[in-house]
PQR file with spaces between the fields and no chain letter, atoms N, CA, C, O and H, PARSE charges and radii, in Angstrom:
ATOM       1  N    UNK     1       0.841   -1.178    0.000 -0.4000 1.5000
ATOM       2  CA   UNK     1       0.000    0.000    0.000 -0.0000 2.0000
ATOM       3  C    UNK     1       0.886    1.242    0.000  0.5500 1.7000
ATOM       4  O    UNK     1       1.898    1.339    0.694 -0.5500 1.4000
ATOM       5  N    UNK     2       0.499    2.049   -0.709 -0.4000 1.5000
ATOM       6  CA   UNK     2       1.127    3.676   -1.160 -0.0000 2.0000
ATOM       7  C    UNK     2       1.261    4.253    0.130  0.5500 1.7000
ATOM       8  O    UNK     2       0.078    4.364    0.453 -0.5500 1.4000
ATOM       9  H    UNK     2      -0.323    1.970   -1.273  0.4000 1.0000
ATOM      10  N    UNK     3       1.879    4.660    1.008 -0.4000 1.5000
ATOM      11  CA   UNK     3       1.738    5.580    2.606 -0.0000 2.0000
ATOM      12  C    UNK     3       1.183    6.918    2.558  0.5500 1.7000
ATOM      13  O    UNK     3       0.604    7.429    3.517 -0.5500 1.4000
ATOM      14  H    UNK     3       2.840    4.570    0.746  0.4000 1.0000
ATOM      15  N    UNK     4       1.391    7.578    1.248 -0.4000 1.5000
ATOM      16  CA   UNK     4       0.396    8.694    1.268 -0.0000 2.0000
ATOM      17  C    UNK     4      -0.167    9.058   -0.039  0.5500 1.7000
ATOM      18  O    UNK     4       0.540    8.785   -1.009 -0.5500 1.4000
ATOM      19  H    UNK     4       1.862    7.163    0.469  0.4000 1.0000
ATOM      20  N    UNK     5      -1.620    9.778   -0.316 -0.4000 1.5000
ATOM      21  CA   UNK     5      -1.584   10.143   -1.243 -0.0000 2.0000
ATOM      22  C    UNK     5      -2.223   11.529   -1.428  0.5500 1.7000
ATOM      23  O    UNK     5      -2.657   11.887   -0.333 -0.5500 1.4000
ATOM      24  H    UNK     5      -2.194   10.000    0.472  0.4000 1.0000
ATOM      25  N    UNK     6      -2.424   12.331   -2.254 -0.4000 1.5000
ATOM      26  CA   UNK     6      -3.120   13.623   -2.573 -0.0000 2.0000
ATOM      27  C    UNK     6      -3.847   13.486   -3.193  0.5500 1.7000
ATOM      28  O    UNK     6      -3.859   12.596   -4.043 -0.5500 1.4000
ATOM      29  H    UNK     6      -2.072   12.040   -3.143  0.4000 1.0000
ATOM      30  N    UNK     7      -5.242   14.785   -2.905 -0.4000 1.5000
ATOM      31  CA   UNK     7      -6.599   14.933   -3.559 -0.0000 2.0000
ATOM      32  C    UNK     7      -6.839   16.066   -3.604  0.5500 1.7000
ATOM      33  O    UNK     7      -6.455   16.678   -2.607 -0.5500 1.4000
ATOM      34  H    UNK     7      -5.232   15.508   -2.215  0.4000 1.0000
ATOM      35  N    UNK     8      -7.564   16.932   -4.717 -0.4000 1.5000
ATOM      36  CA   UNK     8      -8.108   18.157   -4.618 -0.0000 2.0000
ATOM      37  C    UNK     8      -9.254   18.148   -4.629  0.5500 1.7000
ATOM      38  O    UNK     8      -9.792   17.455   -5.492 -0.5500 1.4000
ATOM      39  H    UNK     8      -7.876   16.435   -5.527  0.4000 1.0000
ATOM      40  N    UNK     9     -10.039   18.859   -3.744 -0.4000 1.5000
ATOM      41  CA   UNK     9     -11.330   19.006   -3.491 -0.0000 2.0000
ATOM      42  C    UNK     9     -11.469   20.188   -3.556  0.5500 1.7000
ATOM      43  O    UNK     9     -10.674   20.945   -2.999 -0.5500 1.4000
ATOM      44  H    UNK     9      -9.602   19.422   -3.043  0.4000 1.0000
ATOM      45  N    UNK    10     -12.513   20.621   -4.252 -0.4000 1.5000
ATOM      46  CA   UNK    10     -12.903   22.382   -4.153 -0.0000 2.0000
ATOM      47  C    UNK    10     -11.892   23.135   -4.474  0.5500 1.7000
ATOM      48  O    UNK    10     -12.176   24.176   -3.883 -0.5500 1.4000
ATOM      49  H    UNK    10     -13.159   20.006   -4.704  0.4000 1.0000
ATOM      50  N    UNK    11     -10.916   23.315   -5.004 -0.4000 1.5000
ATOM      51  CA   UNK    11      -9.058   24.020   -4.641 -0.0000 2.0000
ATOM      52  C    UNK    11      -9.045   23.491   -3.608  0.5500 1.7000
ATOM      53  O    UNK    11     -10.162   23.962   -3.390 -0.5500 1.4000
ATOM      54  H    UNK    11     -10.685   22.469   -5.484  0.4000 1.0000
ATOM      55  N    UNK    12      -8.871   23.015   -2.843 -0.4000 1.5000
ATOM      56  CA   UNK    12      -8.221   22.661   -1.361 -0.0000 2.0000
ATOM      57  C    UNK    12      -6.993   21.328   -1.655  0.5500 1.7000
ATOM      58  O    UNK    12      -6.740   20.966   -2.804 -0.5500 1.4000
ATOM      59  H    UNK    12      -7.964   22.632   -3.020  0.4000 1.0000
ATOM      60  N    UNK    13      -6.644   21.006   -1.022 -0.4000 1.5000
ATOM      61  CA   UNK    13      -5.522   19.946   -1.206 -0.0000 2.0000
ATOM      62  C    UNK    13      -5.882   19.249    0.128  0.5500 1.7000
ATOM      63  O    UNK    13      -5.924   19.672    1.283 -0.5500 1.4000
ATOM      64  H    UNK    13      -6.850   21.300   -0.089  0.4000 1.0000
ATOM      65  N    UNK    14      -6.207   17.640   -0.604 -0.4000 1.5000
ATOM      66  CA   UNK    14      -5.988   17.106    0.770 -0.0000 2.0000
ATOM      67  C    UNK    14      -4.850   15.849    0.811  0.5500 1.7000
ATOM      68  O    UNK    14      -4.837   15.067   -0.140 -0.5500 1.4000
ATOM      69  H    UNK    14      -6.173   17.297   -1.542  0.4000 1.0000
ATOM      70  N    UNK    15      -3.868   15.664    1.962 -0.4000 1.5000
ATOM      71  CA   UNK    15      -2.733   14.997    2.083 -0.0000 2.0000
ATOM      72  C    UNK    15      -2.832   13.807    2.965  0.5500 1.7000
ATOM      73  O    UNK    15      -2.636   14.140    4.134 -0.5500 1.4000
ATOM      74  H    UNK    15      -3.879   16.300    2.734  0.4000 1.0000
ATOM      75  N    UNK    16      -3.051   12.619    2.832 -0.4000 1.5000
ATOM      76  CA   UNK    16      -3.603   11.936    3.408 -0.0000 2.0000
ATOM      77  C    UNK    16      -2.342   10.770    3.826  0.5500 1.7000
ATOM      78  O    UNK    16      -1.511   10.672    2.923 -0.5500 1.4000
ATOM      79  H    UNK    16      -3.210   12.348    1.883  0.4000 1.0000
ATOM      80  N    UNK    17      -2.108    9.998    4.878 -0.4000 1.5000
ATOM      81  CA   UNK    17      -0.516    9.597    5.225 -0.0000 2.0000
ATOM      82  C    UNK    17      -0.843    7.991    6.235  0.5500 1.7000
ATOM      83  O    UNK    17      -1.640    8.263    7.133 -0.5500 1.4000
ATOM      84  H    UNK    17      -2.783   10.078    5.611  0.4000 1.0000
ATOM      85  N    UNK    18      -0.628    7.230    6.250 -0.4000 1.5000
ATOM      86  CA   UNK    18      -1.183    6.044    6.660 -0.0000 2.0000
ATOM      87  C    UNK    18      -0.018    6.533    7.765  0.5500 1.7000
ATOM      88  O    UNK    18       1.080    6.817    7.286 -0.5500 1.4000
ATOM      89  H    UNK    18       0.019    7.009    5.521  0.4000 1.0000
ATOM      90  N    UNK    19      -0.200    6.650    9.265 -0.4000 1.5000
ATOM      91  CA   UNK    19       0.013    6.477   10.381 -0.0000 2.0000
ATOM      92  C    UNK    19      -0.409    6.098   11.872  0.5500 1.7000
ATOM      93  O    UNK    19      -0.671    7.060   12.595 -0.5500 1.4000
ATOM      94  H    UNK    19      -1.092    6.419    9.654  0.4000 1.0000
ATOM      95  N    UNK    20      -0.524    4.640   12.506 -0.4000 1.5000
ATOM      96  CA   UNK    20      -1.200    4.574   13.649 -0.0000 2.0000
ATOM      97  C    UNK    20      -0.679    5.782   14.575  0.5500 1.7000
ATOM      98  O    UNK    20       0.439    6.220   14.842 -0.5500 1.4000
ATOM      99  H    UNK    20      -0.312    3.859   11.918  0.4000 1.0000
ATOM     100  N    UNK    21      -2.306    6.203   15.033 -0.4000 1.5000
ATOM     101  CA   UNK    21      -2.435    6.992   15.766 -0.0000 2.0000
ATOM     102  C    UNK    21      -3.512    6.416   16.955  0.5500 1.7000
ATOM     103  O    UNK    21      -4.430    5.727   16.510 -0.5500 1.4000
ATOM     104  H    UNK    21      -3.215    5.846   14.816  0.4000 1.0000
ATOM     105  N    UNK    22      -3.487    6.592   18.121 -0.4000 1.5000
ATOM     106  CA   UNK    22      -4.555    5.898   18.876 -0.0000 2.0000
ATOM     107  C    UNK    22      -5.240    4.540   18.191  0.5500 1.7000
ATOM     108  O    UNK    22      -4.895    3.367   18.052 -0.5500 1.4000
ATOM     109  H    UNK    22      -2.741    7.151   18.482  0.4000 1.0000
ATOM     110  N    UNK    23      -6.560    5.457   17.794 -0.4000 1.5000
ATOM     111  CA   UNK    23      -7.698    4.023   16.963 -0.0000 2.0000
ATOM     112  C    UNK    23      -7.675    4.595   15.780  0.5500 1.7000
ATOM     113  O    UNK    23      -8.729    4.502   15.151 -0.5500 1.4000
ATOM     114  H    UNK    23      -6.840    6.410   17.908  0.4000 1.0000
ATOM     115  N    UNK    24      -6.634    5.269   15.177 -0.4000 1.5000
ATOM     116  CA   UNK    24      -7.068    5.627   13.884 -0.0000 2.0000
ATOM     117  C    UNK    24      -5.514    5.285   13.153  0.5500 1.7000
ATOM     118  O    UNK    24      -4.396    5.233   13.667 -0.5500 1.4000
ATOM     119  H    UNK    24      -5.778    5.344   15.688  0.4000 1.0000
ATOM     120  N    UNK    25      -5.959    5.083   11.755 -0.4000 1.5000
ATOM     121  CA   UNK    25      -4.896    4.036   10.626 -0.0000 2.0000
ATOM     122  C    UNK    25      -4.332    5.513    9.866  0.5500 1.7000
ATOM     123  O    UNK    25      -3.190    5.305    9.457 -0.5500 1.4000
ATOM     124  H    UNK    25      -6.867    5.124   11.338  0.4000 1.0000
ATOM     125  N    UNK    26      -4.629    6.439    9.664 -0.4000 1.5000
ATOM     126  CA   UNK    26      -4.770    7.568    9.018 -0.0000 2.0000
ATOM     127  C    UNK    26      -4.696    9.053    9.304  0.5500 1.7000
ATOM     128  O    UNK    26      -5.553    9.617    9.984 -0.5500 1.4000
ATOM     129  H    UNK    26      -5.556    6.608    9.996  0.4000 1.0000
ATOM     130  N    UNK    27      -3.657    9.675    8.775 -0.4000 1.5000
ATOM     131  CA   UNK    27      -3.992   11.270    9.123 -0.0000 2.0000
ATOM     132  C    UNK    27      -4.455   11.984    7.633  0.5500 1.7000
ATOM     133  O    UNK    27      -4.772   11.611    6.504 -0.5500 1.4000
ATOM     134  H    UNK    27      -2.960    9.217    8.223  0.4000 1.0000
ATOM     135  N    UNK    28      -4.301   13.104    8.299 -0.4000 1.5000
ATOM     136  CA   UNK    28      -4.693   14.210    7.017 -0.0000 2.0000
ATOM     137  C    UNK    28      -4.328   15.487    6.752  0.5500 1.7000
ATOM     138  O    UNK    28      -4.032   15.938    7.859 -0.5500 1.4000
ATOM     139  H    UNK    28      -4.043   13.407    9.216  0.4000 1.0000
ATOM     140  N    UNK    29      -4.179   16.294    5.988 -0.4000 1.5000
ATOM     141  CA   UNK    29      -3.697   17.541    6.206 -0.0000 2.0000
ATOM     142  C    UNK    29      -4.317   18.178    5.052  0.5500 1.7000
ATOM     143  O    UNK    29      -4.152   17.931    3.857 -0.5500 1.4000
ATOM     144  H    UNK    29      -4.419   15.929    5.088  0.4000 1.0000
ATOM     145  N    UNK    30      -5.399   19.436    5.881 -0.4000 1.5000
ATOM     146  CA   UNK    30      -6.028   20.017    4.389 -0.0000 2.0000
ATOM     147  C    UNK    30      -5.775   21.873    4.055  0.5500 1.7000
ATOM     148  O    UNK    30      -6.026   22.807    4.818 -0.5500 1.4000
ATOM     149  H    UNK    30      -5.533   19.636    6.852  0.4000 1.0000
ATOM     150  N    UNK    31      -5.278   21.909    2.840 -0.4000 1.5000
ATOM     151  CA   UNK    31      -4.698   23.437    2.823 -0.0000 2.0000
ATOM     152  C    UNK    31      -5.590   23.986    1.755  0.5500 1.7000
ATOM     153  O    UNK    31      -5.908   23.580    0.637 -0.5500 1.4000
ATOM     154  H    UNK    31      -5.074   21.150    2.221  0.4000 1.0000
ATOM     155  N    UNK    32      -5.896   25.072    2.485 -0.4000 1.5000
ATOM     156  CA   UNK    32      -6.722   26.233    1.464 -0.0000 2.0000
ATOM     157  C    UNK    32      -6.118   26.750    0.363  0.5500 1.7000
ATOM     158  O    UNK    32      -4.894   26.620    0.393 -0.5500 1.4000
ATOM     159  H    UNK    32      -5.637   25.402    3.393  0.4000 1.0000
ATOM     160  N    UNK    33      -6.608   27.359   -0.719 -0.4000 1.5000
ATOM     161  CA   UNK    33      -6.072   27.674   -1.996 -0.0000 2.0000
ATOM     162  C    UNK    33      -5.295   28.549   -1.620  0.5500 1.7000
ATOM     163  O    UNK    33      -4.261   28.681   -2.275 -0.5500 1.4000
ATOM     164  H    UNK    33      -7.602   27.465   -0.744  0.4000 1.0000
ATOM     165  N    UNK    34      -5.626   29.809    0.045 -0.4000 1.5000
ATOM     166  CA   UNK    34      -4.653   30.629    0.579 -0.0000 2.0000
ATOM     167  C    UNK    34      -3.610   30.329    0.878  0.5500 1.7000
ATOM     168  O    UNK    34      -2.621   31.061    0.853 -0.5500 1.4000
ATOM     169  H    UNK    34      -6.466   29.702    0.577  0.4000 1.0000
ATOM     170  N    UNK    35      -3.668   28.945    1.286 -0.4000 1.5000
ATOM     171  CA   UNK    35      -1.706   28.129    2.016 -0.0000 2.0000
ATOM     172  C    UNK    35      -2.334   28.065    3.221  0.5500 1.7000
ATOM     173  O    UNK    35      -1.526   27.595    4.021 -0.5500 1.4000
ATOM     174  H    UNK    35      -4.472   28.350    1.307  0.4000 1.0000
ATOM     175  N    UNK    36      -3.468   28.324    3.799 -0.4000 1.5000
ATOM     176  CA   UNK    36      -3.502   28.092    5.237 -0.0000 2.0000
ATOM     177  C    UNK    36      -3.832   26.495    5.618  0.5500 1.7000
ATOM     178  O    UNK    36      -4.820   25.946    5.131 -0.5500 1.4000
ATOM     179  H    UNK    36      -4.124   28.706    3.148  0.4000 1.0000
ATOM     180  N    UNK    37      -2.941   25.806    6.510 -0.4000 1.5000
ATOM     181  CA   UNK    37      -3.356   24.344    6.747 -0.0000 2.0000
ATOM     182  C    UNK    37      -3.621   23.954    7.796  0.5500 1.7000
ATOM     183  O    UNK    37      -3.229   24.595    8.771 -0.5500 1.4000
ATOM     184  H    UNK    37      -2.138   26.252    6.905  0.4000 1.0000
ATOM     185  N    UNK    38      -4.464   22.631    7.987 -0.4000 1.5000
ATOM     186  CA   UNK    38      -5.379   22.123    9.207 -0.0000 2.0000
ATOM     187  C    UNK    38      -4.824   20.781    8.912  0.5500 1.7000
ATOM     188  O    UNK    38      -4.777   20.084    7.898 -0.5500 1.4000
ATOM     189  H    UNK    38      -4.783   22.109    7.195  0.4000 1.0000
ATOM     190  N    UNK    39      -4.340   20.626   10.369 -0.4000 1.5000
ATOM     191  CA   UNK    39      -3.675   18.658   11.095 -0.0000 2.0000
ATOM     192  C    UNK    39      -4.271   17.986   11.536  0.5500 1.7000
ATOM     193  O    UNK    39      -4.524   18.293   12.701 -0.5500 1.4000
ATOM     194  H    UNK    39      -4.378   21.193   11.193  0.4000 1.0000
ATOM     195  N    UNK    40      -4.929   16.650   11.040 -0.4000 1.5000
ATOM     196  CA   UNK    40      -5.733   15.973   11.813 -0.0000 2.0000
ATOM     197  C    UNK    40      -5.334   14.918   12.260  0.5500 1.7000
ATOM     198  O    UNK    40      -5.882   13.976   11.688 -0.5500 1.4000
ATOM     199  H    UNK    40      -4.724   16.400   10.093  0.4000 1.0000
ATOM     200  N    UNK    41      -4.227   14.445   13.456 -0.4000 1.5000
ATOM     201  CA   UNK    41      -3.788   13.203   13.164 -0.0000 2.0000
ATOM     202  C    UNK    41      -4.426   12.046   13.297  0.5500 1.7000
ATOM     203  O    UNK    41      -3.941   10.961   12.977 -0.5500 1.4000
ATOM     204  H    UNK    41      -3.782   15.209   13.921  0.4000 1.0000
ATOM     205  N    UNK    42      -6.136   12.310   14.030 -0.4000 1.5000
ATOM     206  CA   UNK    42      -6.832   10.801   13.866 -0.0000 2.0000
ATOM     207  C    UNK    42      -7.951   10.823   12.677  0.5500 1.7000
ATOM     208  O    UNK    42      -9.173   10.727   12.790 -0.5500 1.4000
ATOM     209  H    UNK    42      -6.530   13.192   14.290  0.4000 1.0000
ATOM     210  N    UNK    43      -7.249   10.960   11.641 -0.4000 1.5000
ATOM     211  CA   UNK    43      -8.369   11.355   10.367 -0.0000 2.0000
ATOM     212  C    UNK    43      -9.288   10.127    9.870  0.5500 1.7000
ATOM     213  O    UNK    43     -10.297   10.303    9.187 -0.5500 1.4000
ATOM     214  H    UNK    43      -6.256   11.039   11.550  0.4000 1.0000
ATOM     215  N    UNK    44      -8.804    8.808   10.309 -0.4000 1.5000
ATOM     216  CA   UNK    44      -9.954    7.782   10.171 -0.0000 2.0000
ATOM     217  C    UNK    44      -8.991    6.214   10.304  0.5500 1.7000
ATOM     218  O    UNK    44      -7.771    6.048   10.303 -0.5500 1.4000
ATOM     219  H    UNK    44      -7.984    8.665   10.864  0.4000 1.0000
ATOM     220  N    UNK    45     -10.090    5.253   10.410 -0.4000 1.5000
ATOM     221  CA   UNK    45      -9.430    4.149   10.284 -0.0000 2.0000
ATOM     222  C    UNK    45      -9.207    3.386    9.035  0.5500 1.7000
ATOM     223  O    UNK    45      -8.495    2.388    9.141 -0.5500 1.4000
ATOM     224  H    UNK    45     -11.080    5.389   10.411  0.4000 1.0000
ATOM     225  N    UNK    46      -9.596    3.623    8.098 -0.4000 1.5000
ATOM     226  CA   UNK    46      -9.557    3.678    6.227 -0.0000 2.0000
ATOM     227  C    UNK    46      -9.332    5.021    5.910  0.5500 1.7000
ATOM     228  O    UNK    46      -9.850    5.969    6.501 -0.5500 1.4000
ATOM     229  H    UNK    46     -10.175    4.434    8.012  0.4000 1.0000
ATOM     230  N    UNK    47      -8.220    5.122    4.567 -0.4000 1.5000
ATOM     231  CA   UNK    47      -8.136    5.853    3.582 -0.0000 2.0000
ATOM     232  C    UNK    47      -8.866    6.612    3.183  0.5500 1.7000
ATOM     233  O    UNK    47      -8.674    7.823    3.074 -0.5500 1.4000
ATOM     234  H    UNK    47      -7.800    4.353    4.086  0.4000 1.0000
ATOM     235  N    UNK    48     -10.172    5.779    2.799 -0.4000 1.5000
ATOM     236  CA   UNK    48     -11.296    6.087    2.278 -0.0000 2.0000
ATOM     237  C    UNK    48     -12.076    7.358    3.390  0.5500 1.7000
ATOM     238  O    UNK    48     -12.481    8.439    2.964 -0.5500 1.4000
ATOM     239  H    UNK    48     -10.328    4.795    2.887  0.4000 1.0000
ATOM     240  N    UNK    49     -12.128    7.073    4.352 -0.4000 1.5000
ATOM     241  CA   UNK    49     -12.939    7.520    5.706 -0.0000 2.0000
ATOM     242  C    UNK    49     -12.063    8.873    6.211  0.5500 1.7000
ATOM     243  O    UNK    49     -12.537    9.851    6.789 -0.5500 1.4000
ATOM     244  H    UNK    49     -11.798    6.195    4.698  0.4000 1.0000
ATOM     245  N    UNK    50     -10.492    8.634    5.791 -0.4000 1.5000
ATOM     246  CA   UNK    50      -9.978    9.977    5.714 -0.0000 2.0000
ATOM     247  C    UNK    50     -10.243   11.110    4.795  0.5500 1.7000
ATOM     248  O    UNK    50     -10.562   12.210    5.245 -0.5500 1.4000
ATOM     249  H    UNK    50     -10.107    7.839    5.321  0.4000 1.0000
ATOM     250  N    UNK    51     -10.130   10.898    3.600 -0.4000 1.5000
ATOM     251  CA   UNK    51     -10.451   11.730    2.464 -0.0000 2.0000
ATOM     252  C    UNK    51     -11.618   11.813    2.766  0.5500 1.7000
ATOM     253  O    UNK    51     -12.004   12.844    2.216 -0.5500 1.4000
ATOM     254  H    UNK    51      -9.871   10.004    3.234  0.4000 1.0000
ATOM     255  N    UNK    52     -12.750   11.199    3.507 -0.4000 1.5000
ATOM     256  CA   UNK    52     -14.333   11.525    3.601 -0.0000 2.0000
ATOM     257  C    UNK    52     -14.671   12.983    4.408  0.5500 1.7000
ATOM     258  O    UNK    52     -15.321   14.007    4.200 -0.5500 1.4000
ATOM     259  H    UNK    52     -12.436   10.361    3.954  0.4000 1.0000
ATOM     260  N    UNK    53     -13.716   12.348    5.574 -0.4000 1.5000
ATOM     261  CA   UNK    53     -13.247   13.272    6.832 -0.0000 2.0000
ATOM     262  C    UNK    53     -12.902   14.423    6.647  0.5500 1.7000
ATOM     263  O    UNK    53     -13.324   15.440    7.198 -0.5500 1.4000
ATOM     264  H    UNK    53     -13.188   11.516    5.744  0.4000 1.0000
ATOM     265  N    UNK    54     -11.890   14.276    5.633 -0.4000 1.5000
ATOM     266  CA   UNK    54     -11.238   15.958    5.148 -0.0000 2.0000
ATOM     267  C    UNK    54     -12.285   16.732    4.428  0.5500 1.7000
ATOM     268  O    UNK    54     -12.618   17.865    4.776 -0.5500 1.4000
ATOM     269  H    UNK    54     -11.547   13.450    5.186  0.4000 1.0000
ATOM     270  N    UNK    55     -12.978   15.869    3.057 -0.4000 1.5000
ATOM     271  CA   UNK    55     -13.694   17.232    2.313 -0.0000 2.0000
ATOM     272  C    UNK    55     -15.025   16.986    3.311  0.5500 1.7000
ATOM     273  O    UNK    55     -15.980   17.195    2.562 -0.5500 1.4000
ATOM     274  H    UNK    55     -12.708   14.948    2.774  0.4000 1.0000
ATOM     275  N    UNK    56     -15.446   16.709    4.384 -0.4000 1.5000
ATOM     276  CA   UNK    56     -16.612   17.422    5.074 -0.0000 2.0000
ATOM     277  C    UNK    56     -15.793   18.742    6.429  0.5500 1.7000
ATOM     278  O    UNK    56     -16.373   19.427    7.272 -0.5500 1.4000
ATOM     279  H    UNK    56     -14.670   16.539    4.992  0.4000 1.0000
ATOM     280  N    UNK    57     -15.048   18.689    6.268 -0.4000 1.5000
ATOM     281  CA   UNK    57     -13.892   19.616    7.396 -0.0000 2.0000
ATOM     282  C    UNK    57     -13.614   20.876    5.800  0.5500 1.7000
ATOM     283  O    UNK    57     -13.624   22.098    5.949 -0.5500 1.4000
ATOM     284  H    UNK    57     -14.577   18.132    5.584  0.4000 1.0000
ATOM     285  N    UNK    58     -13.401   20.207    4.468 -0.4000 1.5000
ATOM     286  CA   UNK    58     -13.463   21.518    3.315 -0.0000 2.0000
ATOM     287  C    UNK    58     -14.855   22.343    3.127  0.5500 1.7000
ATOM     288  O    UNK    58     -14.877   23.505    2.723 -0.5500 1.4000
ATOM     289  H    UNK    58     -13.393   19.214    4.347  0.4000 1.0000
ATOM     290  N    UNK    59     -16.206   21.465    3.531 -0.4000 1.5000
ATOM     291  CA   UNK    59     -16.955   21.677    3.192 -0.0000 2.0000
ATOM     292  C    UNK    59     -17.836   23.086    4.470  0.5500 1.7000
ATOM     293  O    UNK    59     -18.360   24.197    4.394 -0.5500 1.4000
ATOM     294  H    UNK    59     -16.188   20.521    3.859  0.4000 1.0000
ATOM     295  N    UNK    60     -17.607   22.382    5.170 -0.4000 1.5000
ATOM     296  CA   UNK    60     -17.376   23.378    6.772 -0.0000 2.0000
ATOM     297  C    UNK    60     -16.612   24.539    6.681  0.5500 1.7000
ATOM     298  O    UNK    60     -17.179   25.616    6.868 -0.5500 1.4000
ATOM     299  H    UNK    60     -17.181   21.479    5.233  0.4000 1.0000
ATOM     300  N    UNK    61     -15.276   24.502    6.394 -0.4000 1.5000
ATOM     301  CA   UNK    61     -14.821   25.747    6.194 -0.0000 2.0000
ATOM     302  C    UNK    61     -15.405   26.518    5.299  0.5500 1.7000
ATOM     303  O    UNK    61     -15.611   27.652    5.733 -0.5500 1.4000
ATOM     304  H    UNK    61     -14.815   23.627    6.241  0.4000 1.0000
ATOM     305  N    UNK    62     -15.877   26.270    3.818 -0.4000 1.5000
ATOM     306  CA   UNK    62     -15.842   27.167    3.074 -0.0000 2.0000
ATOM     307  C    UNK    62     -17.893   27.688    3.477  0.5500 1.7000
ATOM     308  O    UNK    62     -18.248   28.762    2.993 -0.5500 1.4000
ATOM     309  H    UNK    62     -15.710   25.349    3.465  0.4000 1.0000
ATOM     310  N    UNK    63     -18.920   26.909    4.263 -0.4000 1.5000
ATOM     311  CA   UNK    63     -19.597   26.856    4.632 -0.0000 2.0000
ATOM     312  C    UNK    63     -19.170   28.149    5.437  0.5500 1.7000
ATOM     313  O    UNK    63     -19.809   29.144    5.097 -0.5500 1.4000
ATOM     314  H    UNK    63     -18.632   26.036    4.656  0.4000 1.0000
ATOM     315  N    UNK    64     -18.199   28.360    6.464 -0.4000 1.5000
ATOM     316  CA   UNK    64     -18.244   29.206    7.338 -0.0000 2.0000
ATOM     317  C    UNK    64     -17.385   30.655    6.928  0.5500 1.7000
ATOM     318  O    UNK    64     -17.445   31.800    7.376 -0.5500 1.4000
ATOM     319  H    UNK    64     -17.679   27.551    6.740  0.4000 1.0000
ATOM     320  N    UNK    65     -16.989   30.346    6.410 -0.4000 1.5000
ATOM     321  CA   UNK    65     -16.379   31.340    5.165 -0.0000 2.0000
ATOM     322  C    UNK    65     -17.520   32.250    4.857  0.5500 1.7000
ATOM     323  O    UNK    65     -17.434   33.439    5.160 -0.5500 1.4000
ATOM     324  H    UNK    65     -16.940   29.416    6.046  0.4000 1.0000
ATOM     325  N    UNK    66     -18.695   31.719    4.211 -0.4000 1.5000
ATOM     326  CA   UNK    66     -19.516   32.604    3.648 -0.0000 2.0000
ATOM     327  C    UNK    66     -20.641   32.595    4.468  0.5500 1.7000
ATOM     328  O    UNK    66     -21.684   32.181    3.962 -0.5500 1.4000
ATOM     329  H    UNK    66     -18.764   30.752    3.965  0.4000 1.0000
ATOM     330  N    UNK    67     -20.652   33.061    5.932 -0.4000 1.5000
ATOM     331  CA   UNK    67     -21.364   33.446    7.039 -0.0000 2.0000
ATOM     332  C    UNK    67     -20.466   34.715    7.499  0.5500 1.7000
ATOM     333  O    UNK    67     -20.786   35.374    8.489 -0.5500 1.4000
ATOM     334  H    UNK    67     -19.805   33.397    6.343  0.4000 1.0000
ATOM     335  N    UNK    68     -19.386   35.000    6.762 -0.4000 1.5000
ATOM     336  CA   UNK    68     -19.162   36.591    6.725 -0.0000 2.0000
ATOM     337  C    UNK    68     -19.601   37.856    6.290  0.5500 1.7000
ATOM     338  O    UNK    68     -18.966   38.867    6.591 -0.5500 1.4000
ATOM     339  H    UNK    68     -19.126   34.465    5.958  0.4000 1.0000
């Protein structure tokens, strides 16, 4: 298995890194089209469940973004 891979969602970048952490198989790291970035190190116990994890955490930000 690949240890990490990348996804773009929305412009955002998400960085996803197979590391046990507690109960989770997976981290994540998601950066705005600005460069600003967010660490999640228990981002899920599947791959899959990480990248799920991240674009609802993209979807939230840009959600709260436009409550300005």
């Amino acid at each position: 298995m690949k240890n990490s891979i990348t996804d773009i969602y929305k412009g955002w970048t998400i960085s996803v890194a197979a590391k046990d952490e507690q109960c989770s198989q997976f981290t994540f790291t998601i950066s705005s089209p600005s460069g600003q970035s967010q660490y999640v190190p228990m981002g899920g116990i599947t791959k899959q469940r990480a990248i799920e994890r991240a674009r609802e955490m993209i979807d939230m930000e840009i959600s709260f973004a436009g409550e300005d």
